[in-house]
C-alpha positions in Angstrom: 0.0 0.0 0.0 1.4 3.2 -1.1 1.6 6.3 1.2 0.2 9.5 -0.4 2.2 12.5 -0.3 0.6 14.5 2.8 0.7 11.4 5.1 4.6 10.8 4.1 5.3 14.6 4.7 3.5 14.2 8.4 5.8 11.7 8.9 9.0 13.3 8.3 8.1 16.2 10.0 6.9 14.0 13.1 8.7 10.9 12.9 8.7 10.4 17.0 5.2 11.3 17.2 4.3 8.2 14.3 6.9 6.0 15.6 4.7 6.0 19.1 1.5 5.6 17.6 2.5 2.5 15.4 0.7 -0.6 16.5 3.0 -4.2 16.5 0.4 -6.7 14.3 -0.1 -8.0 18.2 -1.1 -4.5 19.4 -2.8 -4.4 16.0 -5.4 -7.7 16.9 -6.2 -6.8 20.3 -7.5 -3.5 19.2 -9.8 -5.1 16.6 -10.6 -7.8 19.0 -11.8 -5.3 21.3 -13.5 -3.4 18.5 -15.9 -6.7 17.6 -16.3 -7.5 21.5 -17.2 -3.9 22.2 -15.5 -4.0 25.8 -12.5 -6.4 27.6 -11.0 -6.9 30.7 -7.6 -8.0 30.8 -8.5 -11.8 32.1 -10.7 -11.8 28.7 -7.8 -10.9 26.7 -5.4 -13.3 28.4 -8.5 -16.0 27.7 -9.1 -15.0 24.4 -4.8 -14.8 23.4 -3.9 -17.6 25.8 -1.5 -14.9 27.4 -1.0 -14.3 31.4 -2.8 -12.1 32.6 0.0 -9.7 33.6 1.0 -9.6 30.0 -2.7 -8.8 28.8 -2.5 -6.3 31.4 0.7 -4.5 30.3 -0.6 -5.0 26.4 -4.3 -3.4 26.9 -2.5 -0.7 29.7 0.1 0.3 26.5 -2.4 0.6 24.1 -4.6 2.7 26.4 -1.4 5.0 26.8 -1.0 5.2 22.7 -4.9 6.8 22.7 -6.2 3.0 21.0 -8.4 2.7 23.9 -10.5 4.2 26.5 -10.7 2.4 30.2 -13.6 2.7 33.4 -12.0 1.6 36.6 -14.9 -0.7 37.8 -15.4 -2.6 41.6 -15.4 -6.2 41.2 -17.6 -8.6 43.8 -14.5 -8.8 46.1 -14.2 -4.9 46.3 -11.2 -4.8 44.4 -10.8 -2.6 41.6 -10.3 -3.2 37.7 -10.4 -1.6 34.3 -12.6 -2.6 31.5 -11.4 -1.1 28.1 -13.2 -0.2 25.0 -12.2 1.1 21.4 -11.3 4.6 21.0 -11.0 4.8 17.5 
């Protein structure tokens, strides 16, 4: 897929600013996961990816840095707190 001209000129002007918004093709598939299950929690993504659930954590908390996602800090039955993310794009 070819670049057109503006979007190749953005990126040399902002090459930092592109290079931290590009998605891995890991980072990629969770955010369209998310997008066709409308919401996830990070034991849903280590189901869904067969990955612990600290690395679903760290995956869903980087792509919620990068502006991919939104979160809501929910209460779970025990009292203990946890985020449920949702697409942002």
């Amino acid at each position: 897929m070819a670049l057109n001209k503006k979007m190749l000129r953005a990126i040399a002007d902002n090459p930092e600013q592109y290079r931290e918004a590009m998605l891995s093709k890991h980072q990629a598939d969770i955010v369209k996961l998310i997008e066709v299950s409308v919401t996830m929690t990070t034991r849903d993504l280590a189901t869904m990816k067969n990955v612990s659930v600290q690395n679903g954590s760290q995956q869903l908390r980087i792509l919620w840095r990068k502006g991919y996602l939104k979160r809501e800090e929910l209460v779970d039955e025990s009292g203990g707190l946890y985020h449920q993310y949702y697409s942002a794009i």
